[in-house]
C-alpha positions in Angstrom: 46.7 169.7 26.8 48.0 167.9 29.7 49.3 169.9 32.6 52.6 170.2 33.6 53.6 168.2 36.8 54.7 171.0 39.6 58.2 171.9 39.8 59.7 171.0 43.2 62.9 170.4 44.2 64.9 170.1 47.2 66.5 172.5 49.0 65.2 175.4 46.9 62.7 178.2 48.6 59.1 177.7 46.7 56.2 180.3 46.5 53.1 179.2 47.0 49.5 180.5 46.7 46.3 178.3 47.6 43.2 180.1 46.8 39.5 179.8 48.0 37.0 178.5 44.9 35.8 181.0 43.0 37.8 183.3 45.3 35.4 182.9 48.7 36.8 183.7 51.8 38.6 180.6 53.3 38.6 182.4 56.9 35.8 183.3 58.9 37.6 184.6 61.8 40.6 184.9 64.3 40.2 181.3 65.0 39.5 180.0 61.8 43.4 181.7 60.6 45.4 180.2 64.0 43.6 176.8 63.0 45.3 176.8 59.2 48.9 178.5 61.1 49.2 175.7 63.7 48.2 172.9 61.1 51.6 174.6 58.8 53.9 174.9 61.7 52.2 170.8 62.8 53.3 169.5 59.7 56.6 171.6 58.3 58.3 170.1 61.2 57.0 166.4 60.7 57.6 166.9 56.8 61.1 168.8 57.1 59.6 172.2 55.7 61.1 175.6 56.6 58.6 178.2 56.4 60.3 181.1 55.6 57.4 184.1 55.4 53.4 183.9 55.0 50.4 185.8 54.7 46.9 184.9 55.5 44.4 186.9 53.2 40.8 186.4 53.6 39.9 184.4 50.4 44.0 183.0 49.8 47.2 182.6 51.1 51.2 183.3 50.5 53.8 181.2 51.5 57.3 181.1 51.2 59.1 177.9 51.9 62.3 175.6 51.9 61.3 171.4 51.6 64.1 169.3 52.4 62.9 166.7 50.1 61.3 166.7 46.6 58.1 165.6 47.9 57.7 167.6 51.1 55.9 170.8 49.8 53.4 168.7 47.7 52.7 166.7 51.1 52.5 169.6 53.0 50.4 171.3 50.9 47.8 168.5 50.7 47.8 167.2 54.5 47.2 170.8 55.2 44.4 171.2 52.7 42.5 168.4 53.7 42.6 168.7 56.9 41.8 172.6 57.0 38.9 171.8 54.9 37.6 169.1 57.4 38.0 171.6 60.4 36.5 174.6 58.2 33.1 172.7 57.0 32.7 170.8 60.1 32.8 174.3 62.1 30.6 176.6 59.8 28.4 173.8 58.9 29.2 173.4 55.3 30.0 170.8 52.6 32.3 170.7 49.4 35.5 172.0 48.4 37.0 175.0 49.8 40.0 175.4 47.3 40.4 176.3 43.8 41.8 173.3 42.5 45.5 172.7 42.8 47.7 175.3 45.1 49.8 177.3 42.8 53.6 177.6 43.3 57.1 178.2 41.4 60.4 178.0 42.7 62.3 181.3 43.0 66.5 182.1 42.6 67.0 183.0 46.1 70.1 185.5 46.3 68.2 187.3 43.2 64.4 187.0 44.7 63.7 185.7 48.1 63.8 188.9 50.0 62.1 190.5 47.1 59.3 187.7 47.2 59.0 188.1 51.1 57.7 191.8 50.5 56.0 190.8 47.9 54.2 188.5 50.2 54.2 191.0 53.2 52.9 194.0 50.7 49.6 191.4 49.8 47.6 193.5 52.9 48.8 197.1 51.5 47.8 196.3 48.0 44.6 195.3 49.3 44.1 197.9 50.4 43.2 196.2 54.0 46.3 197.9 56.0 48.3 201.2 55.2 51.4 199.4 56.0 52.8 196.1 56.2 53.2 196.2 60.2 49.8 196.8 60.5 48.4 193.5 59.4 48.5 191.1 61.9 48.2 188.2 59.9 51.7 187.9 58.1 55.1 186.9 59.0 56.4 190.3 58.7 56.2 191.5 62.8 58.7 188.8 62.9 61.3 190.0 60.9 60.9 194.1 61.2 61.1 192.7 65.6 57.6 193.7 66.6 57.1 190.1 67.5 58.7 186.5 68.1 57.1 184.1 65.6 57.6 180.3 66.4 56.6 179.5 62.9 59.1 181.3 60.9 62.6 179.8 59.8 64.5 182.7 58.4 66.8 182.6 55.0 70.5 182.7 55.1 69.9 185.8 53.4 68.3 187.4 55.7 70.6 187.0 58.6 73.0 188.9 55.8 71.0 191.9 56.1 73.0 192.9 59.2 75.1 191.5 62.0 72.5 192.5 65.1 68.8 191.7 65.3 68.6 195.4 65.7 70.3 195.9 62.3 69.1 193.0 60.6 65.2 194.2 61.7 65.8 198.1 60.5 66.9 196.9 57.1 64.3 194.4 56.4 61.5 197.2 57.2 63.3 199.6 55.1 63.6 197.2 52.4 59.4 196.5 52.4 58.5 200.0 53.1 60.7 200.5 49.6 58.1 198.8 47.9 58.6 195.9 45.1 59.3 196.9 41.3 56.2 196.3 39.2 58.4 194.2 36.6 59.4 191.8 40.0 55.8 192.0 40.9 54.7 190.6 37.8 57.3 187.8 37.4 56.8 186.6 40.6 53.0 186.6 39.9 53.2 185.0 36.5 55.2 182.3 37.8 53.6 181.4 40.8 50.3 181.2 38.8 51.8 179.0 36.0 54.5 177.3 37.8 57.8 178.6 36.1 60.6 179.2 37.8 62.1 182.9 38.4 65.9 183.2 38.2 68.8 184.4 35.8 69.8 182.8 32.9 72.0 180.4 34.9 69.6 179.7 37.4 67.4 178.6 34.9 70.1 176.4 33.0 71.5 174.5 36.2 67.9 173.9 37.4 66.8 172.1 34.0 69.9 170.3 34.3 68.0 168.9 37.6 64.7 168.0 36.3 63.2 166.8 33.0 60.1 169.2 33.9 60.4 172.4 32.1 61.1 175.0 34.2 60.2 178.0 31.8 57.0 178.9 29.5 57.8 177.5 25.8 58.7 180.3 23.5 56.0 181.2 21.0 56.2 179.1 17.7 56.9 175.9 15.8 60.0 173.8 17.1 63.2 174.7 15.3 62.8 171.4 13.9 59.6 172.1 12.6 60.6 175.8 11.0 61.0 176.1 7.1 
């Protein structure tokens, strides 16, 4: 079966996960993770991206992004790859892909699952296992937003700036609202839809986006056609 061409469109926030082939690390260090930051920030600005929350696992990474054009995430997504890879294999001496395949991504109904899918991505460390809390990890965006730090790469959401009308306010809420954890069933949409590229909204999200695209934004349902039903 042919694959489905990736959902992208304009002006809507994307989650994306890029993974290492048959899941080895794709960071050897400090270095290796502030390469593969600054090449993101480097081209979100020249390809009108706004990078809205990331985390940098060892053997993948989250992102959490807005392209002003249709074909900005796809181009940001592959100048970023290949020129990571060059970097990575000409440092460690190595040859051959780094990634598995194509980056995985779906595009996500914002007032109903952008803060949720920015602790989902700030969560990745905890679930890990690798950090007992989300502050801890110093390789995410979330020190930005809970105010433990000032990160140049980070374009916040509208609705984030709704979560209170001070920094101080805005910054107490956010934390509360990742140390609350993300519901299993959001977990697993997010997951499932990000892996298979489906998009993750209400029924109306869902029906104005198709109205958009001749791509189809959500799995087939099981069975014939009704065409094709006796």
């Amino acid at each position: 079966m042919a694959r489905l061409p990736r959902l992208t469109l304009a002006g809507q926030p994307h989650h994306v996960i890029q993974r290492g082939n048959n899941r080895q690390p794709i960071f050897v260090d400090s270095a290796d993770r502030e390469m593969l930051l600054g090449l993101l920030g480097e081209n979100a600005v020249r390809l009108g991206i706004a990078l809205h929350a990331y985390v940098l696992m060892d053997n993948h990474y989250h992102l959490l992004a807005t392209p002003d054009s249709a074909d900005g995430l796809p181009l940001w997504m592959q100048a970023v790859g290949r020129r990571y890879v060059r970097y990575f294999n000409d440092r460690h001496g190595r040859t051959g892909t780094l990634w598995e395949g194509r980056y995985k991504s779906t595009l996500i109904q914002s007032d109903r699952y952008l803060l949720t899918c920015m602790a989902y991505i700030d969560l990745n460390p905890v679930r890990a296992g690798i950090a007992a809390e989300a502050r801890d990890y110093p390789w995410s965006s979330h020190a930005h937003y809970a105010g433990l730090r000032h990160d140049r790469l980070v374009t916040p959401h509208p609705l984030y700036w709704s979560l209170g009308n001070t920094p101080f306010a805005r910054e107490a809420a956010y934390a509360e609202l990742v140390r609350g954890g993300v519901a299993s069933a959001d977990q697993a949409a997010l997951t499932d839809a990000t892996l298979h590229g489906w998009a993750v909204g209400d029924s109306d999200f869902i029906d104005a986006l198709q109205k958009n695209t001749p791509r189809r934004v959500l799995r087939a349902r099981p069975g014939r056609p009704p065409s094709q039903r006796d």
